[in-house]
Every structure is written in C-alpha cells, then in structure tokens.
N, C-alpha and C positions, 0 to 999 in steps of 0.2 A: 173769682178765678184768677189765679195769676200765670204771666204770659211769660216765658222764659226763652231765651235764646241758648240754646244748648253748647256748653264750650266744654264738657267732660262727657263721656261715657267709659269708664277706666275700669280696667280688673282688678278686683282686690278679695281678700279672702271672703269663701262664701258668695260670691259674688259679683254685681258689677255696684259702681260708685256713680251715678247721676250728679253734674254740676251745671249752674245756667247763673246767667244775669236774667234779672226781673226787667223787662223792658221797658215799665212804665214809672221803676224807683233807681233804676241803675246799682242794685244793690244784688249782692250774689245772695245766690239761697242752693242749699245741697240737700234735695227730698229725700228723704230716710223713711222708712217701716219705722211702724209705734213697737215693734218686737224685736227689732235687730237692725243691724247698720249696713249691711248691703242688701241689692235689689237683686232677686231670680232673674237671667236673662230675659226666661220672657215676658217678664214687665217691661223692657225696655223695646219692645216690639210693639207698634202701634199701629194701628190699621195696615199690617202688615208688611209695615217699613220699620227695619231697626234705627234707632232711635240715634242721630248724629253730630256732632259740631256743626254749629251753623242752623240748624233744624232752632223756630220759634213752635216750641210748642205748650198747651195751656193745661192745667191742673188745679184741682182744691187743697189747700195748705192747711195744717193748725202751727201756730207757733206753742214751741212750748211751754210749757210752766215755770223753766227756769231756763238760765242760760246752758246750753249744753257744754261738759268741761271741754275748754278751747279751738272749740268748734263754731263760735256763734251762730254760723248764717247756714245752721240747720232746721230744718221745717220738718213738721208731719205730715205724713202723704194722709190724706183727707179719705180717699176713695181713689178708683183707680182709674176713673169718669177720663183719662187723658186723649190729648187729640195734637195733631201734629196741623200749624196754623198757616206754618209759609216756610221762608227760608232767609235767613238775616244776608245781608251784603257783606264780602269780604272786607272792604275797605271801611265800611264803619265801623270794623271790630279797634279800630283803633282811638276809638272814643274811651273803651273802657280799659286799654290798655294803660298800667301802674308801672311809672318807671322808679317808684321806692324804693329806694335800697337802703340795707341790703332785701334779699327778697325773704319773706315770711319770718321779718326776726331774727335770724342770723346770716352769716354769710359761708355756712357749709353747709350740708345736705342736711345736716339735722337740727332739733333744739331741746333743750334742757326743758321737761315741767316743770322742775323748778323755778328757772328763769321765766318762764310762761305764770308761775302762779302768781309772782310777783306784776305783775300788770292787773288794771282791772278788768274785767268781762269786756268791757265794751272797747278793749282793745287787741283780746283776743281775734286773730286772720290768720284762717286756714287756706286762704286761695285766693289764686293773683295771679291776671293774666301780663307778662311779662312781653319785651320782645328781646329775642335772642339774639345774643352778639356773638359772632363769633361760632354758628352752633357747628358740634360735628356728631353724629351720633355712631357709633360704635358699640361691639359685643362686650358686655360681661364678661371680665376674664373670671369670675366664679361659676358660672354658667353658660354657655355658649348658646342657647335660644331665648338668651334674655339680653337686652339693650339699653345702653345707658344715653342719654344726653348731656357732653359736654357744651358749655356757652359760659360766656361772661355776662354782665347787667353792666349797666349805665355807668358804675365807677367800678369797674375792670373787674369784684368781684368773679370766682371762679366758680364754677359748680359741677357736677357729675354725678347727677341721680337717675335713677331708673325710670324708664318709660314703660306705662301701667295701658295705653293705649295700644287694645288689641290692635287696632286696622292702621297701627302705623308701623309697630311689630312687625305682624304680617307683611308688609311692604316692604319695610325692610329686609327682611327673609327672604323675599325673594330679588333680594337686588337692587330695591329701589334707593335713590340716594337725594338728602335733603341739601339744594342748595339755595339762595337768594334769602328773600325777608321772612321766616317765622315767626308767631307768637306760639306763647307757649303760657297751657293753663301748667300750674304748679299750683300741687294741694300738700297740705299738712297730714298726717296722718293723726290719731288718738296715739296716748302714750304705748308703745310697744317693746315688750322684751323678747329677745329671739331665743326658742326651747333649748333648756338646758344652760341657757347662759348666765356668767356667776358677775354679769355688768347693769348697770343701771335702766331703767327704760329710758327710751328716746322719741321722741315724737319723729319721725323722717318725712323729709320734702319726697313727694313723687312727681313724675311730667304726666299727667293725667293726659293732656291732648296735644298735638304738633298741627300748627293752622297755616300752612303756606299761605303767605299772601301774594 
C-alpha cells in the first residue's frame, strides 16, 4: 500500500486530478484510471470525507509498463480499497517544497513537447510544490468565474496560471483573499490544443492547490 500526503485535488476535464507525495519515498505519484486520466468525483470521497490537501491517505498502485508521455510520477490505481489515514502538519510541507527554477521546465505558463522530447524520461516533472513569492490571485479577464495566480519563484521569474483548485476558487468567489506564506502545487498538463485552433499543442502549467501556511 502506498501512503500519500494529498497536495492536489484540481478540476480538469472529465473530471478531478489526484496529486500526493509518497510519504515513505518522498517522491510524487499522480493516481490515474487504467481507462482515462481523470478521477469521477466520487472516487475522491472517502469514508465520506472529500478527499484534501494535507489529508495522508493509503491506496494500491501499479506502475506502468512504460514511462507515461511526460507525466512520469503517474501510477495505476490498483483497486479503489482507499482510506483516508491522518492529516500531514502544515509546517513540514516545507521539506518537500522545490525551489528549482525555473518551475517545471520553463519560465512561462507553458512548455514546448518538443522541447520536453528532447530530455530523457527520467527527467520528465509534471509537478512541483513551489513557494509563492509575491502571490496575488485575481480574475480571468477571459472568464470572470475563473482565477488566475500571479507569483514570482526564487529568481524573480514571473508566472500567471490558472487555479484548477475548486475550494480555493470558491473562496475566492466569495471574497476571500490570500495573504502571508503559500505553497503552491503546480502541475504540468499532457500536450494540449484548444478546439479549432490553427497553433501548436502546448503542455500548460496549472495551480492544482493553494496551501496557506
């Protein structure tokens, strides 16, 4: 069984996105379906607690057969046997906090598969719990119930991606406002092209989760 400290529960099409560190490798793993890439919400309900940041909770993995394209620290969900085991300390989340830069490969919201193919597997990372310098989070001017987080990283890099975390959305919506020390998971997307567009695919950064410390 492996035991995960949950730092993603993020909407994405189809969907929600599961992300955790393995508590006993220190190594991210992102559970996926052997049929598709997002989880039904209510697989992420667990003894009837939705499933959170912070939340250690344990599952059966397969690793795959090959390296997933640019995804690596993807598992197969085993069986759906999961249990929710304690609740990890804010302040130790700063053990696995990555202050690499730039973050996930380049230093703007998105990155080239190209530029990804050229690396080997084993250096493909999709996800990176950062700490936010500088954050301020704000609306979408293409959307108005969607929200973006700006921050900087460690060498002043800029960013301004989308926040895929319902329950921080929500908060926001209604008001709330993030100030003091953040981490922030940030995940890589699969290559993606937007309907009907005559431009390249793009892997895109999202803010999977916002963690006040």
């Amino acid at each position: 069984m492996a035991r995960l400290v949950c730092l993603a529960n993020s909407e994405r099409p189809g969907g929600q996105c599961i992300a955790g560190i393995d508590v006993d490798t220190g190594q991210w793993i992102r559970p996926v379906p052997r049929d598709a890439d997002a989880l039904r919400i209510s697989r992420c309900i667990i003894g009837g607690k939705l499933l959170e940041p912070l939340h250690i909770f344990q599952l059966e993995l397969d690793r795959p057969k090959e390296i997933p394209r640019f995804q690596r620290e993807n598992r197969l969900i085993k069986n759906w046997n999961w249990s929710i085991i304690g609740r990890h300390f804010k302040a130790e989340l700063l053990d696995y906090c990555d202050e690499t830069s730039p973050i996930l490969h380049s230093a703007s919201d998105r990155v080239s598969p190209a530029d990804l193919e050229k690396l080997p597997p084993e250096r493909w990372q999709s996800l990176q719990l950062v700490r936010a310098r500088r954050l301020k989070c704000e609306h979408d001017p293409r959307n108005p119930i969607r929200w973006r987080a700006h921050f900087q990283d460690r060498d002043g890099n800029e960013y301004s991606l989308p926040i895929t975390d319902g329950a921080i959305r929500g908060r926001l919506q209604c008001g709330d406002r993030f100030g003091g020390e953040c981490l922030l998971t940030v995940s890589l997307t699969k290559p993606w092209l937007a309907p009907n567009s005559s431009q390249a695919e793009w892997c895109y950064k999202v803010v999977a989760a916002v963690i006040e410390l």
